[in-house]
N, C-alpha and C positions, 0 to 999 in steps of 0.2 A: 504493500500500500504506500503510496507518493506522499509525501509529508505537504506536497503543493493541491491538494483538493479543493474543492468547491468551499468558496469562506476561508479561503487564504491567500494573501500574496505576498510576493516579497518584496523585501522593504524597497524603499524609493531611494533610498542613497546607494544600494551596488550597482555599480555599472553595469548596463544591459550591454547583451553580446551581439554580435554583428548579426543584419538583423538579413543578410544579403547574401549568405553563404549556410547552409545549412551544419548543421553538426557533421564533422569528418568520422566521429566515432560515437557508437549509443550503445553502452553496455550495460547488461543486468550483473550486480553483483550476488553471488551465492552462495552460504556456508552448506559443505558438502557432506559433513560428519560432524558429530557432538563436540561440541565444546572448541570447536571449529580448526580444527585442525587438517582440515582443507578448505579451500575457499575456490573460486572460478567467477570467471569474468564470461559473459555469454550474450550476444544479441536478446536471444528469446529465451522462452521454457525451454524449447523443443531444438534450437540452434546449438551445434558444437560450440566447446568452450575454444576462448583466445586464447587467455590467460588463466592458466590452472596455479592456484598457491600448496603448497606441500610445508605444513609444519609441525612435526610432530610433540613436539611439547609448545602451546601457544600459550603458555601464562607460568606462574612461578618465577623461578631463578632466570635471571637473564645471562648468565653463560651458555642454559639450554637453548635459548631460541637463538632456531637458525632455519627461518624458512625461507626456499629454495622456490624461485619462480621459473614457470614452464611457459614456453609459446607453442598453443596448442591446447588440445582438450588434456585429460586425464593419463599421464605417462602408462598408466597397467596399461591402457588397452588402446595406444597411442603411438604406434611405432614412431612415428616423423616427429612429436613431439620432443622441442628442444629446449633443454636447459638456458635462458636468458640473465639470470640474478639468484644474487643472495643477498642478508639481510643480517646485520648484530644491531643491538639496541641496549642502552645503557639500565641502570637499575631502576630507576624512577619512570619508564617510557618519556625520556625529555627529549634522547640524542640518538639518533640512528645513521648507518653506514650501511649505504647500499651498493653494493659491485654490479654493474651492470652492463650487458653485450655478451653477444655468440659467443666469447670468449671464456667465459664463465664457466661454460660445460668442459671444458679441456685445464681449467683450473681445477677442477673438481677431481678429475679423471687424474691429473699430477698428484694431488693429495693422494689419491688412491692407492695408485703406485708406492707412493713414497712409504704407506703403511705398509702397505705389504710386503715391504723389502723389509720394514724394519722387525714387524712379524719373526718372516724368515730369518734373519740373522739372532730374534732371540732364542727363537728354537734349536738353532745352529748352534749357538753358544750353549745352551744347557743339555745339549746331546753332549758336547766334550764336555761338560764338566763330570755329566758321570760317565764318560767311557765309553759311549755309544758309538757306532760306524755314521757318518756324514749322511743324511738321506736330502735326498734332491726335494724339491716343492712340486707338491703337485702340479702347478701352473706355473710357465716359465716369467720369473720375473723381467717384468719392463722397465728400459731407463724412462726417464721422464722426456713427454716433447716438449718445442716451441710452443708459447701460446700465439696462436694467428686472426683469432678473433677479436675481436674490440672490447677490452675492458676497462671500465669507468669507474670512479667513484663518486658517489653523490654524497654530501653529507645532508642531510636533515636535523633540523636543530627548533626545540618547542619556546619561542620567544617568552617566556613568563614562566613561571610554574603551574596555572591554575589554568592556563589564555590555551584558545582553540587553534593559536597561528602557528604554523610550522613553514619556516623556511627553507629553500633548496637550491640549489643549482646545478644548468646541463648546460653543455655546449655555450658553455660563457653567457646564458641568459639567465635571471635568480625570478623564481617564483615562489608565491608565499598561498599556499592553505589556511582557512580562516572558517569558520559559524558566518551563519547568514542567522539575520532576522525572521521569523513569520510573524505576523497580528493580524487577529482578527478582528473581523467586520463587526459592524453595527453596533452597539452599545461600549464595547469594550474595545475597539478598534483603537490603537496606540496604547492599548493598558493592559492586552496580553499577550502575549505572544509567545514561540518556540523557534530553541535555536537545533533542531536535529540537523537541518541540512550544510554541504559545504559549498566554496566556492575556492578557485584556481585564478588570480590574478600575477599578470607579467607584471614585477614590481616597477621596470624602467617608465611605464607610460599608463599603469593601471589597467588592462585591458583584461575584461574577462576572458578567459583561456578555459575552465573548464566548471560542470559544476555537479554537486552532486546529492541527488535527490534521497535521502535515507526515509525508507517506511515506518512509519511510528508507532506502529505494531508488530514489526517486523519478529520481534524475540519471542510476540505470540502467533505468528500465524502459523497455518499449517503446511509442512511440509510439502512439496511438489513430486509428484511421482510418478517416472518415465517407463517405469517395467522394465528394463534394461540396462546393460553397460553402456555408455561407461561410468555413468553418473545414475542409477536408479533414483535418488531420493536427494532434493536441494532443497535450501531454504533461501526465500530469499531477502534479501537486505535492502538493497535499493540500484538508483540507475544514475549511471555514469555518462556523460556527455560531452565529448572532445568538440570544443572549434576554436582551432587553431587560426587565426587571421592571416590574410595573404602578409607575404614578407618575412613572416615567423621561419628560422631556419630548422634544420634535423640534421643528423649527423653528419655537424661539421666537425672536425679536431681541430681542438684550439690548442696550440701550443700551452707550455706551462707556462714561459717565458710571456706570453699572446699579451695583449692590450686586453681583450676580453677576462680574460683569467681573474680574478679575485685572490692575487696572493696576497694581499693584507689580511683577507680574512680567513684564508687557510694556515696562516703563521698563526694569527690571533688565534683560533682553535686549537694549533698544537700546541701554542702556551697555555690556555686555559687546561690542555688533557696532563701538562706533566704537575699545574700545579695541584689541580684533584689526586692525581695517580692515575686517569686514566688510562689501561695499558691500547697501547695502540696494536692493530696489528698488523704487518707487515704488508707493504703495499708495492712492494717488487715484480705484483702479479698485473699491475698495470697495464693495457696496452691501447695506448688512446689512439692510435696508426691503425689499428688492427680492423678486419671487416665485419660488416652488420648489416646482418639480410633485413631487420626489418626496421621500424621509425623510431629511434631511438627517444625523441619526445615525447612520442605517445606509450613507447614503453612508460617511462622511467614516469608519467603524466600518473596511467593507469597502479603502477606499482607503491606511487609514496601514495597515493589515493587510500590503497587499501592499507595500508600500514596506518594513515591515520586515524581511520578506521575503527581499524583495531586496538591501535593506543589509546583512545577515547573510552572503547570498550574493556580494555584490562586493567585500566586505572581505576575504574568504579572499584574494582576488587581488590586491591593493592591493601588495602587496610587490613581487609579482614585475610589477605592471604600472611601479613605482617604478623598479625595477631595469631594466628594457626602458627604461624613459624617461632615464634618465642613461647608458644605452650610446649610444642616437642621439645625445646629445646631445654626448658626447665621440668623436662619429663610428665607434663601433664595428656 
């Protein structure tokens, strides 16, 4: 259900979107499984998904979450479905680090390796230590390749502690995520209203970019069911709406060095993470040269969409997951 119904508009100070080019992109968002630990991006009920999210712990300890974005429906039953992003997020959901590009899946695929070599050498070591003959690995291990795909880092960073804005940058343009107004008509019209839904403005010139309609029952409606793979059963959340205005670029590579680049504000970041502690993680796996089959804008558009989302949504719980974590821990 659309949070924009009959007996609601939005408010009169966001900027309306071009009014002359239709939306590039309309998508339904969808939590796939309880407690949502997959999620999918989809035209319709009945339309294959774009965008499939894969996370398997989506609340708790933020060392565990690490969800992995697909381009494509459902990986189980999804051959061509392709790895596009991953995602870390700090303990509070304030600060997120998105890797993003074709490249991502061949970073994935190096970690892989890299375990399984380590695996093997400790097997190999505790065979000699008691005495045992050398046995090969069942699967011959791989050196690690080149990454050739395009990988990016977005930082996402929650402007306030309490505030709905989340700011970002791609391709040297910075857009900010923010709560839209609703009020309602007739007697209470200015005196009530709701802030479910978001909006996507290009900070340089304010222009709406995207926006996004959250259903206001959504945590109660009833599930969608298709009878089949690859999604049987979705719920859904709400709808997504790309329109990007002529001029807007996509995967350009901006040098680091570029005019467009924001190195003040990526120093000021890494000041701010050594004075916390926050541990950084190594960003060697870079490849902003590398190639990218699909719209890097509307990726990276559709992807902090749903991350904010969901940070909105796991911080209601943050307290009482706080509170459960200091009972086990004083053994209650």
């Amino acid at each position: 259900m659309s949070a924009t119904g009959p007996g609601h508009v939005l408010n009169a100070s966001a900027p309306a979107p071009d009014q002359k080019s239709a939306p590039i992109t309309s998508l339904q968002l969808y939590r796939r499984l309880f407690q949502g630990r997959k999620h999918l991006f989809a035209p319709s009920d009945i339309s294959s998904a774009h965008y499939f999210i894969e996370n398997p712990v989506p609340h708790k300890h933020h060392g565990s979450w690490k969800p992995i974005f697909h381009r494509g429906d459902n990986p189980k039953y999804s051959p061509t479905t392709t790895v596009i992003g991953r995602a870390r997020r700090t303990a509070m959901w304030s600060s997120f680090r998105l890797w993003l590009g074709d490249g991502v899946r061949e970073v994935l695929e190096n970690e892989k390796r890299a375990k399984t070599k380590k695996k093997a050498a400790r097997k190999a070591k505790c065979r000699n230590i008691f005495g045992l003959k050398p046995k090969p690995p069942k699967e011959p291990l791989e050196e690690e390749q080149q990454v050739l795909g395009k990988v990016v880092l977005v930082e996402m960073r929650r402007k306030g502690l309490f505030t709905r804005k989340f700011e970002w940058e791609v391709d040297g343009v910075q857009y900010r995520w923010s709560g839209t107004r609703m009020f309602a008509t007739g007697p209470m019209k200015g005196v009530k209203g709701w802030t479910h839904d978001l909006k996507l403005v290009r900070k340089s010139d304010n222009a709406l970019i995207a926006t996004f309609e959250k259903g206001r029952w959504a945590s109660y409606s009833k599930s969608i069911r298709s009878g089949g793979p690859p999604n049987k059963k979705k719920q859904l959340i709400g709808k997504l709406q790309v329109n990007i205005p002529s001029g807007t670029t996509s995967n350009i590579t901006v040098p680091l060095n570029g005019p467009n680049h924001s190195a003040l504000s990526n120093i000021t970041s890494r000041i701010d993470d050594v004075i916390t502690g926050t541990h950084k993680t190594d960003d060697r796996e870079l490849n902003i040269h590398g190639s990218h089959a699909g719209n890097l804008t509307v990726d990276a558009i559709a992807l902090t969409c749903w991350t904010v989302v969901e940070a909105e949504h796991r911080l209601r719980y943050k307290i009482l997951d706080i509170l459960e974590e200091i009972g086990e821990s004083a053994g209650g």
